[in-house]
Structure formats: structure tokens, C-alpha cells
C-alpha positions in Angstrom: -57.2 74.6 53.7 -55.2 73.3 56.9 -55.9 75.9 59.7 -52.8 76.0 62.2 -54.1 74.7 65.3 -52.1 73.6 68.7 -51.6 70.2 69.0 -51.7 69.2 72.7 -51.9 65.2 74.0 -51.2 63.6 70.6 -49.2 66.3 69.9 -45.3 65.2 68.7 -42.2 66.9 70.6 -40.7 69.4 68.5 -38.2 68.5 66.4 -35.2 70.9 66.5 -33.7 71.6 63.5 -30.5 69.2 62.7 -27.0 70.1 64.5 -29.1 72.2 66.8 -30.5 71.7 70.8 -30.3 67.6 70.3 -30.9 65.8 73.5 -27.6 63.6 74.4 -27.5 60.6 71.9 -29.0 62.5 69.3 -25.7 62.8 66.6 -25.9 66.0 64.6 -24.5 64.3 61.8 -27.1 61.7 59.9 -25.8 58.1 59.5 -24.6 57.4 55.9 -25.2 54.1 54.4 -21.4 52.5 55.6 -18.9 52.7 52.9 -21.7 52.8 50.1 -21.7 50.6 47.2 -18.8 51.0 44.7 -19.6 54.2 43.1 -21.8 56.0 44.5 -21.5 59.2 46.4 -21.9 58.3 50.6 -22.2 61.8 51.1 -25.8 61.5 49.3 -26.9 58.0 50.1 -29.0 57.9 53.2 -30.2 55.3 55.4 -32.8 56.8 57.4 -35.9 59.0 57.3 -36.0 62.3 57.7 -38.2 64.3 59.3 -38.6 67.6 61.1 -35.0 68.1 59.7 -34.1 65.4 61.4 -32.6 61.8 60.3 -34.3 59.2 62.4 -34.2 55.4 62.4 -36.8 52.9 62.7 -36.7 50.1 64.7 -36.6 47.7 61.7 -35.0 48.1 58.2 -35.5 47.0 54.8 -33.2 46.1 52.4 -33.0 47.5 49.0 -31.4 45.8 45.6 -30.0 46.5 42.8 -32.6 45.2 40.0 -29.3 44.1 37.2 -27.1 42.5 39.7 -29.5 41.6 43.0 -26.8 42.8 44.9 -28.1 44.5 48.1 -27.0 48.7 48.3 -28.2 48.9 51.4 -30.5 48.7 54.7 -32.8 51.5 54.8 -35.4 52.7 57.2 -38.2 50.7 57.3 -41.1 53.2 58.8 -44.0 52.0 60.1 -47.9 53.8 61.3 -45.9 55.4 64.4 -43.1 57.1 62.4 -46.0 58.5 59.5 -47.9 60.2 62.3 -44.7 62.0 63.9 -43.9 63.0 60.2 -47.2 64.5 59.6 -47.2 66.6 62.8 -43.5 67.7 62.2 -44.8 68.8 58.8 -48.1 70.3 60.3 -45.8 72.5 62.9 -43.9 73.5 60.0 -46.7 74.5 57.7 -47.9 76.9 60.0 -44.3 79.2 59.9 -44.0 78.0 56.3 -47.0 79.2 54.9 -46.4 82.6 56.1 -43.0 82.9 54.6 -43.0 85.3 51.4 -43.2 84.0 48.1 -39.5 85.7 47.2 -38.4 83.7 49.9 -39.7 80.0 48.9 -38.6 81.2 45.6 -35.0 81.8 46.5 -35.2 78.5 48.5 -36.7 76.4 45.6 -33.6 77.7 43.5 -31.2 76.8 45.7 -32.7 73.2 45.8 -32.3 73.2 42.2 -28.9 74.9 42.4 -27.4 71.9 44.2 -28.9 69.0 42.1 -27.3 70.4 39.4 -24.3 70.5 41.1 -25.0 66.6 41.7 -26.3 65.9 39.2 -23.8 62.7 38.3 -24.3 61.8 42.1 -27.8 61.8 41.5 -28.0 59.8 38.2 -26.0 57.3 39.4 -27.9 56.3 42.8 -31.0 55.9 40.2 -29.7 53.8 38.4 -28.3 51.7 40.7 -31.7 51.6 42.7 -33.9 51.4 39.6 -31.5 49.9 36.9 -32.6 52.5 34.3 -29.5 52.8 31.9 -27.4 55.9 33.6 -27.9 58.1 30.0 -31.4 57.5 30.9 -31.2 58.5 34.3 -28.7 61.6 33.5 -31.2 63.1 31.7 -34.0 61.9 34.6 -31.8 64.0 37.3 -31.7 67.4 34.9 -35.3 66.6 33.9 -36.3 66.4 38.1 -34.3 69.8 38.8 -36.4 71.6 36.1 -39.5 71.3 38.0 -37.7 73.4 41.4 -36.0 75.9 39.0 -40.2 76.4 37.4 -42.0 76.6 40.3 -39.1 78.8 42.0 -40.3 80.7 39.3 -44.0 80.3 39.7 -44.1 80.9 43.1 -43.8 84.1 42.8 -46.8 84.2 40.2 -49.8 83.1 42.4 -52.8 85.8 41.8 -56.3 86.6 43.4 -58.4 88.5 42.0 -60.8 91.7 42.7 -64.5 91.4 42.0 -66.7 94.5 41.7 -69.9 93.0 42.8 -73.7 94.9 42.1 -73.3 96.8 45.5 -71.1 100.0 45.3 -70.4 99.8 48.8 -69.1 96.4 48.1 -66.0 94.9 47.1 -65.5 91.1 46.6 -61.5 89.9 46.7 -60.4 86.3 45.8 -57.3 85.2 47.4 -55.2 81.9 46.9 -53.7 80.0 49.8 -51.9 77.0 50.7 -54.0 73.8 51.4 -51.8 72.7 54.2 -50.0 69.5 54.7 -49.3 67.3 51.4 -49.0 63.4 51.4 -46.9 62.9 48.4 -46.7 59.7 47.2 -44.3 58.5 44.5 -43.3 55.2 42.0 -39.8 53.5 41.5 -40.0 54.2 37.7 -38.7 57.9 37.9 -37.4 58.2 41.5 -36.7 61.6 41.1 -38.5 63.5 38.8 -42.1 62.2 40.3 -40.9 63.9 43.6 -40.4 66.8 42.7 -42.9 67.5 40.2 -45.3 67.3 43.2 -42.8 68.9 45.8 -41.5 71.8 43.9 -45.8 72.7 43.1 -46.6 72.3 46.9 -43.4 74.1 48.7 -43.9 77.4 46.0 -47.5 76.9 46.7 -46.5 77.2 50.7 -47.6 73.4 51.5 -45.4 70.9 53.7 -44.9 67.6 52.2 -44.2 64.4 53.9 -43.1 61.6 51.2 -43.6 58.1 51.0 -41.4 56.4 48.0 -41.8 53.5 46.5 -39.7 50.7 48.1 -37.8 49.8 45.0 -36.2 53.1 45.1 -36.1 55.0 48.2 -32.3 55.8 48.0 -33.0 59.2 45.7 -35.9 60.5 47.8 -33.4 60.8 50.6 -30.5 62.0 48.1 -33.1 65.3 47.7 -33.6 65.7 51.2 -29.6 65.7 52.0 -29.8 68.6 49.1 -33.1 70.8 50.8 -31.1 70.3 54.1 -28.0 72.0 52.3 -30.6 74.3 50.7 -32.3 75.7 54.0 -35.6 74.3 53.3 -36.9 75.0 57.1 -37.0 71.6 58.8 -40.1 70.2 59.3 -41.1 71.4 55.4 -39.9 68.4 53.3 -39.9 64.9 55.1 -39.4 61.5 53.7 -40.5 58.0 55.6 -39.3 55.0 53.3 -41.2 52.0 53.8 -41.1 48.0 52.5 -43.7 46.5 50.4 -44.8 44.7 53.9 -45.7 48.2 55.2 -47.1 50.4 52.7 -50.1 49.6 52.7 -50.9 51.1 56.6 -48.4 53.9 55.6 -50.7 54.5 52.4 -53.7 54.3 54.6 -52.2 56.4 57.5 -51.6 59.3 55.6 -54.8 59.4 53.9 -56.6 59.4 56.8 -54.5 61.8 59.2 -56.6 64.5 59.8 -53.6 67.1 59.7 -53.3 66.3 56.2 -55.3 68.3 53.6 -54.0 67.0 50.4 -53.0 63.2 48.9 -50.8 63.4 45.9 -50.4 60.0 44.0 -48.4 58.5 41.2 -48.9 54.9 40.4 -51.3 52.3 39.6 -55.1 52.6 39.0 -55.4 49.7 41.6 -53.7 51.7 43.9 -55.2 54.9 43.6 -58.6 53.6 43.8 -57.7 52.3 47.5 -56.2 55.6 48.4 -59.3 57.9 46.9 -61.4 55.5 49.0 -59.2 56.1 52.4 -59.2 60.2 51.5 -62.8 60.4 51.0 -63.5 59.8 54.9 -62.0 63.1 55.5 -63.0 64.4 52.1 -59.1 65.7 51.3 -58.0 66.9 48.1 -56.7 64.8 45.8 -54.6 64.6 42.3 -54.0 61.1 40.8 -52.1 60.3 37.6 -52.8 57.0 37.3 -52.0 53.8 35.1 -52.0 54.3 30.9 -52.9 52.2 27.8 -51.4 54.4 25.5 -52.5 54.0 21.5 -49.5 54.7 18.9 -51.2 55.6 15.6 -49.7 55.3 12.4 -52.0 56.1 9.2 -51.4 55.8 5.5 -50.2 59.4 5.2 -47.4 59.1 8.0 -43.6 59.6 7.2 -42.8 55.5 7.9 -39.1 56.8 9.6 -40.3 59.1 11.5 -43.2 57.0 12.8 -40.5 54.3 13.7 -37.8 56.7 15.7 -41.4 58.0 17.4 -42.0 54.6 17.9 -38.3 53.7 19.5 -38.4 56.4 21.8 -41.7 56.3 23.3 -41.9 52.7 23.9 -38.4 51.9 24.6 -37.3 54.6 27.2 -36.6 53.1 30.7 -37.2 49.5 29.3 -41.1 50.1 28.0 -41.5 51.3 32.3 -42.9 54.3 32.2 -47.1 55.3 32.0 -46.9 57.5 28.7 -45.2 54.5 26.9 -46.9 53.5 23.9 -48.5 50.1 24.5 -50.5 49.5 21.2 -49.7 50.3 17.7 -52.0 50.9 15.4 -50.7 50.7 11.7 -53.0 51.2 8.9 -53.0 48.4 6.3 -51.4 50.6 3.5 -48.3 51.6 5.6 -48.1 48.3 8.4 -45.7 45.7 6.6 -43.3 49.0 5.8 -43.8 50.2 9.5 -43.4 46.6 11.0 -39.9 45.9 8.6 -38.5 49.2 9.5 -39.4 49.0 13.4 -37.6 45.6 13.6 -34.7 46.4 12.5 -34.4 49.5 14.3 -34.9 47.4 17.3 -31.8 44.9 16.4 -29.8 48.0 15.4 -30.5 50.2 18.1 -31.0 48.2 21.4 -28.8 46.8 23.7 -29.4 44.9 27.0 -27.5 45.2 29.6 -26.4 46.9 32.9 -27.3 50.4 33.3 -24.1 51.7 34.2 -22.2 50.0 31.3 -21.9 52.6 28.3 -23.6 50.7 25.6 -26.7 49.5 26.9 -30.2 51.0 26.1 -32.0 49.0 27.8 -31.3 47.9 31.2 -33.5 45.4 33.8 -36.9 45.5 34.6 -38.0 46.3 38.2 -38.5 42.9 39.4 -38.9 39.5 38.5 -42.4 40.2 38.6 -42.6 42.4 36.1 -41.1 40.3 33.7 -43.4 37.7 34.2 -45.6 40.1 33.1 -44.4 41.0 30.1 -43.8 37.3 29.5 -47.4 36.3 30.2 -48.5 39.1 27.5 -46.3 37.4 24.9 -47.3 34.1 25.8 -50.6 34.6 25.0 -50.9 36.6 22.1 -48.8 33.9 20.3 -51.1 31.5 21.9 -54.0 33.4 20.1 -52.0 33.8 16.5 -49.4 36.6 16.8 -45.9 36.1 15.3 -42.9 37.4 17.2 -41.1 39.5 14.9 -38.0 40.4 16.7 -37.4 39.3 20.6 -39.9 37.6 22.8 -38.3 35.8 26.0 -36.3 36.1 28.8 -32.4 37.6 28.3 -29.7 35.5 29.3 -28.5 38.3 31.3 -30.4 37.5 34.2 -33.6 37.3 35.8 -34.9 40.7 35.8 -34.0 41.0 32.0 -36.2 40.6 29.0 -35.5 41.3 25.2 -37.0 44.3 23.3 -40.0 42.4 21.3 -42.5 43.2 19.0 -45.1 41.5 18.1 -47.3 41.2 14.4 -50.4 39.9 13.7 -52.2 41.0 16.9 -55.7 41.1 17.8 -57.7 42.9 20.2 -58.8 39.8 22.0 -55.4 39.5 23.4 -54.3 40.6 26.8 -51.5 43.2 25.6 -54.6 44.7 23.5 -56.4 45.8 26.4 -54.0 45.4 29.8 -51.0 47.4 30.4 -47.9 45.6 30.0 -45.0 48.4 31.8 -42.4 46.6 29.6 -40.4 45.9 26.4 -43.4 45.1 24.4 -44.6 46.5 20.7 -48.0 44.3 19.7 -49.1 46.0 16.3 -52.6 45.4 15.2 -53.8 46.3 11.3 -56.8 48.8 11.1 -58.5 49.8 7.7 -60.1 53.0 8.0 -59.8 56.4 10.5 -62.6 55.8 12.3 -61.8 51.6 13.1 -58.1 53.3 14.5 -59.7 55.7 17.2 -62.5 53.3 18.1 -59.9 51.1 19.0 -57.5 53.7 21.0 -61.0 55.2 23.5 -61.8 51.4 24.0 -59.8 51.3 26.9 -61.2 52.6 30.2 -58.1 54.9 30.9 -56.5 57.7 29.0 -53.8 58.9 29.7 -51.1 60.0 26.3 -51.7 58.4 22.9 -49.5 59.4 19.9 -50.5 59.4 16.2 -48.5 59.7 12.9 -49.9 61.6 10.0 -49.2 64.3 7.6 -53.1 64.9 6.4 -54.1 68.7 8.3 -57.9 67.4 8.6 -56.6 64.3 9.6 -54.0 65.2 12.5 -57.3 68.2 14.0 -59.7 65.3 14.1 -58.0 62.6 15.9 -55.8 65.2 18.3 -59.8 66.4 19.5 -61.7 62.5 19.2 -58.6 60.5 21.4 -59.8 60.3 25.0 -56.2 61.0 26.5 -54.9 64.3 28.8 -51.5 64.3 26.2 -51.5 63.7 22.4 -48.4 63.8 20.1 -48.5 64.3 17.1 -45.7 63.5 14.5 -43.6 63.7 18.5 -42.6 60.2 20.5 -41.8 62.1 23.8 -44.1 64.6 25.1 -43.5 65.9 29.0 -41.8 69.1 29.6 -41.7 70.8 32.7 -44.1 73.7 30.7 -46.6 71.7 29.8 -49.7 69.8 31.9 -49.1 66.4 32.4 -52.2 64.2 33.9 -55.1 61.8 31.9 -58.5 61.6 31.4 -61.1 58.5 32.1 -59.3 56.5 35.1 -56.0 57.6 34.5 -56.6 60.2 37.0 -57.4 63.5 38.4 -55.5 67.0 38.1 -52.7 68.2 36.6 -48.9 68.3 37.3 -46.6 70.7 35.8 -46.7 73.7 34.0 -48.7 76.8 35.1 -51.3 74.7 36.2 -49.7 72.2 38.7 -49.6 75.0 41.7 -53.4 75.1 41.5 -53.4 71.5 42.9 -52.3 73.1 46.4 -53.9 76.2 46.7 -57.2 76.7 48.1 -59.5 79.8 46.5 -61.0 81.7 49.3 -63.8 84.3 48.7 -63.9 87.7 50.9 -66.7 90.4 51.0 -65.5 93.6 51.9 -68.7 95.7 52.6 -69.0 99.3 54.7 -67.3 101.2 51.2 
């Protein structure tokens, strides 16, 4: 828990809330991206960090790109070491008036936050998928999905409880209180812009943290959409802050904030790689930490399973934003009895279904992958199971579209020896590997060293209590495709991280218990 302390030599001037006291040369007004591209709203599309309630350049920029087109939206702040440590401190001033305001208050705040994306919500959908290429039905439902986490901890905030102990000693009383941790390093992946933010954000403000947020390069453009909104909001400057970065930088940014000694909490979504590196830069300073890391997520179909259910499970869990997103399923598992069924049904569901294409064009499904990199990954995984015996059912190369594109595939006849068996592909990939028996299937699924959803299809009672309690995974559907709600815990097991986010839980991640002995009764 972040005591407030007053910063003197390395101490950052005081940043003044916008529109008020700015030295000469200061505008009021932040800079827009110029003119925008076609489409989107310029009143929401910022260029520059924001911190302290302020929007502040950098003395370089990055530029960011459309992944269907590679047309460039803009030039955006490209922060560096300097510009994380003045964030920190503007969030550190902030915390110590924040945490002190009363939990109706951050409440009422929270809910105006969530008020306004609403309100925006086109706005909103459309920067993402322009930044991130996700199909803008997808990304609709991304934006509504993102403003459900301010509207439940607006709620929640208002629901944080100690507790009164009655020790041994009659003239003793032992209370329990919760408080705020301090000054949250939040940092977020392109695949859900939005909703990553402020699963994390909307925990740590109602918990009566500061956050300062690092996004991922790919997809800065709708981290500074929701601080235009918390400005509009009220959030107090200085209590949401956002420093954009390039691939070139993130790595000292990543690094600075774990190891700022004003901040008492890292908050991470993203790779295991990644997160390893970041744990290891935290754990000089020993700062709390929540993690939800990469997935390898087993979808089980046994003998007893309704085969069309199974395969509109199987559509929407590997298929939403293009196979990019860490609860996707990334294995299927289809008993022998039910598999050639399963596989003919899944195929043409696939041809019938899915549609390539620009996100913003009403037909398409499935839009572009990130980056050309990420489609040579997806690529390499099909190359070498059919190299090793699988057949490509359906799909399996590059789309004429375009570079970042690749077709929905799915793959028979797979083994476990092949690198989509045991490696995450974060694309438009179904391999399907036979199993025999129960026992063969869940061996397979807990094979892999992280665990973070798996999904199984059956309509046997014993059957669906066993597996549900033997799969090594945080989230399990059952007989369900799609599992995350804003009311339930989302996180995984093994090294697919630490904590929880969401639900009643995810405030816990930034409150700190504290014990007091009241003697003298």
C-alpha cells in the first residue's frame, strides 16, 4: 500500500488540470489527429498522451496502421523512460487526493465514464476497428462489452467491506480494513483495445488506485478515445493517464514502470513471454501483481455431445476476432464415435458462415490479422502439420485480400507431435485430433504448461462433473462457446497467470488488507 509522501528533487511540477492555470504555450484544447481518417470521429481520436489531465507530446511519434488496408490513421505519441516517470508522479500526486475521495463519489464518476461510452459507443467501435481490423459487429459488441466493466465496479465500489474480529481479550477489539494499494501500472494488448482497459481501470479507480496505461502499439488510438471520455467524465486529472509507445520503446517503458518505486501495483495482459520479463522487473521492488497470460485452450467433444451444438460452440469460440483472442479454442478433441460427423458439419459451417474481408464492410466475419507476423504464424502451424500427415479440410493459405489476411482453416488428422498441438497459434486455425476414451481426452488438454479456458461438449451428468473438476484451466464451458461476462472471474491457472479480473473478485487485486488492534476496552 502506496503511502503519500512529498516528492521533493525528482519530484514532477504539478500538472494543472486541463483548460486551467497553463503557462503561455500551453493550449487548453488537446491536438486532434488533423482531419482524421474517413470516418471516424476527430473529436475522439487523439494524438498525444495524457497525463495529469493534461495532453502532452513527445518529442518523437509513431505511426499507427490500419491492419486491412496498411494505410497509416495517424502519428501518435511516441513516449519514452522520461515521459513514464512524469506519468507516474502525476498519478502518485493524484492518488493521494484520490484515495480519500468517498466511495459514492468514485461511484458516480465510474458511471459517468460509462454513461458517455455509451453515448459513443459507434465512435468507439469504429476507431477499433480501424486500429485493430476486428470486423466492426465484433467491435460493437467489444465497446458495450468494455463499458460494462465501469457501470459494475461503479457498482462495486460502493461494496468494499472490513471486517470486526473479536479476539480472546475482552478489552480487545481487532478491525480489518481494505485500502487502495496506490499507483497501478496497467498494461494492455491490441486484441481487445478497449475492454482490457477497463476491466483493470474500472477495478483500480472504484478500488481508489491511479492508473497510468501503457497500450499496445498496434492499438493506442482507443486508450486515448477513453481518456477524452474520463476528461468529459471528471475523473480528477492526474487519476487515469495514458503514455503510448512503439514496439522500439516498450520494452524500457515496460521496465520503467515495473520498477518505479511510486508504483505499488503491475497489471498485465499479454503473452507468457512477456509477463515473465515483467514479474522479473516487479520482483526488485516486490509489487503486486495480476497476470493473465497466454492460453492453449482444449475444445472437447465426446461421444454423448449434441454434434450442432458442438459445432456453433466451435464457430464462435475459435472464430471471434479472426481466432485472436486467449480464450479461443486452439485444439479440438473429437472422440472417435462422433469426429468424422463433427469434422463434416464444422467444414461446412466454416464455408457457409465465414467471410473475409474488411472490418468495416457489412458482410465480413472475419477481418485481418494483426500483422504480417502473425500470419506467418498461423502459416508456419499449417505448414507443418501437413508436413507431418494432416489434411486441410477447408482453408489453409494466405487470402488474396492481402497480406495481413489468412483463410478460416481446419485441419484433420492431427497429432500431438505437431506444433499447433502444443504452441498457441492466435489465429484462424481448427487442428482436430481423434481420442478414444475420457481419460486419453483430459490427459491431452492438462498436457500443456498453461491453462487458461478449455470448453467440452457432453450431455453424460457424471461425465460433464468430472472433466469440469480434472481440466487445469481458471474458465470451463460446458455445452457454452463464449464464456466472459463482466460477473464472472476471468484469469488461468499453471502459467497463464495470476489473479482475477472481473466480477466480485477483480477489486481485491487493488486493495491492500490492513489489520488494527484496538486495545484499552
Amino acid at each position: 500500500m502506496a503511502t503519500c509522501l512529498r516528492l521533493r528533487s525528482c519530484r514532477a511540477p504539478r500538472l494543472p488540470p486541463a483548460g486551467r492555470g497553463l503557462r503561455p504555450g500551453c493550449p487548453a484544447q488537446p491536438r486532434r489527429s488533423a482531419g482524421g481518417p474517413a470516418g471516424l470521429s476527430t473529436a475522439l481520436l487523439r494524438t498525444e498522451s495524457f497525463v495529469g489531465g493534461r495532453w502532452l507530446p513527445a518529442a518523437a511519434a509513431f505511426p499507427v496502421h490500419d491492419p486491412a488496408s496498411g494505410a497509416q490513421l495517424g502519428l501518435v505519441a511516441d513516449c519514452g523512460v522520461p515521459e513514464t516517470r512524469a506519468a507516474v508522479r502525476a498519478a502518485y500526486e493524484a492518488f493521494c487526493s484520490w484515495r480519500g475521495v468517498s466511495a459514492k463519489e468514485r461511484s458516480s464518476l465510474l458511471r459517468k465514464w460509462y454513461d458517455l461510452m455509451m453515448q459513443n459507443k459507434d465512435d468507439l467501435a469504429k476507431i477499433i476497428t480501424a486500429e485493430s481490423g476486428k470486423p466492426l459487429k465484433e467491435a460493437q459488441g467489444e465497446v458495450a462489452y468494455s463499458a460494462l466493466f465501469l457501470e459494475w465496479f461503479s457498482e462495486e465500489a460502493r461494496r468494499v467491506y472490513g471486517d470486526v474480529i473479536y479476539t480472546p481479550a475482552k478489552e480487545k477489539r481487532a478491525l480489518v480494513l481494505k485500502q487502495p494499494l496506490g499507483v497501478a501500472a496497467v498494461i494492455t494488448p491490441w486484441n481487445f483495445p478497449s475492454a482490457m482497459i477497463t476491466r483493470k481501470v474500472g477495478a483500480a479507480l472504484a478500488a481508489g488506485c491511479t492508473v497510468v496505461v501503457k497500450p499496445a502499439e498496434h492499438t493506442p488510438f482507443s486508450a486515448l478515445a477513453l481518456a477524452e471520455l474520463a476528461d468529459q467524465a471528471a475523473i480528477p486529472p492526474g487519476v487515469y493517464n495514458v503514455i503510448p509507445c512503439s514496439r522500439a520503446k516498450a520494452k524500457e517503458v515496460g521496465e520503467a514502470l515495473c520498477t518505479d518505486p511510486l508504483v505499488s501495483k503491475i497489471s498485465f495482459t499479454g503473452s507468457t513471454a512477456t509477463g515473465k520479463i515483467l514479474l522479473h522487473h516487479a520482483a526488485g521492488s516486490v509489487k503486486r501483481v495480476s497476470m493473465e497470460l497466454g492460453g492453449h485452450a482444449p475444445f472437447i467433444v465426446f461421444n454423448s455431445a449434441n454434434v450442432d451444438q458442438a459445432v456453433a460452440g466451435a464457430m464462435a469460440s475459435k472464430f471471434r476476432n479472426s481466432g485472436q483472442t486467449c480464450v479461443c479454442s486452439n485444439r479440438f478433441l473429437v472422440q472417435r464415435g462422433i469426429h468424422d460427423s463433427f469434422v463434416k458439419k464444422f467444414a461446412e459451417a466454416i464455408k457457409m458462415n465465414l467471410r473475409v474481408g474488411n472490418g468495416f464492410e457489412e458482410r465480413t466475419t472475419q477481418g485481418p490479422l494483426i500483422d504480417e507476423k502473425a500470419v506467418e504464424k498461423v502459416e508456419k502451424h499449417v505448414n507443418d502439420a501437413v508436413s507431418k500427415g494432416a489434411t486441410v479440410v477447408t482453408g489453409g493459405k494466405r487470402h488474396q485480400l492481402g497480406k495481413n489476411f489468412f483463410e478460416p482453416t481446419l485441419l484433420s488428422n492431427v497429432t500431438r507431435d505437431m506444433l499447433c498441438s502444443h504452441e498457441e497459434t492466435f489465429g484462424p486455425l481448427a487442428p482436430v485430433i481423434k481420442f478414444d476414451t475420457e481419460e486419453e481426452a483430459v490427459a491431452i488438454a492438462n498436457a500443456a504448461d498453461v491453462g487458461l479456458a478449455g470448453y467440452f461438449y457432453s450431455q453424460d451428468p457424471a461425465q460433464i462433473w468430472r472433466v469440469a473438476e480434472r481440466l487445469e484451466v481458471g474458465m470451463v464451458g460446458v455445452n457454452e462457446g463464449l464464456i466472459s461476462s463482466v460477473e464472472c472471474p476471468f484469469g488461468g491457472v499453471k502459467q497463464s497467470g495470476l489473479g482475477r479480473e472481473g466480477s466480485k473478485y477483480g477489486i481485491d487485486e487493488y486493495l491492500e488488507l490492513k489489520y488494527v488492534c484496538f486495545g484499552g476496552l
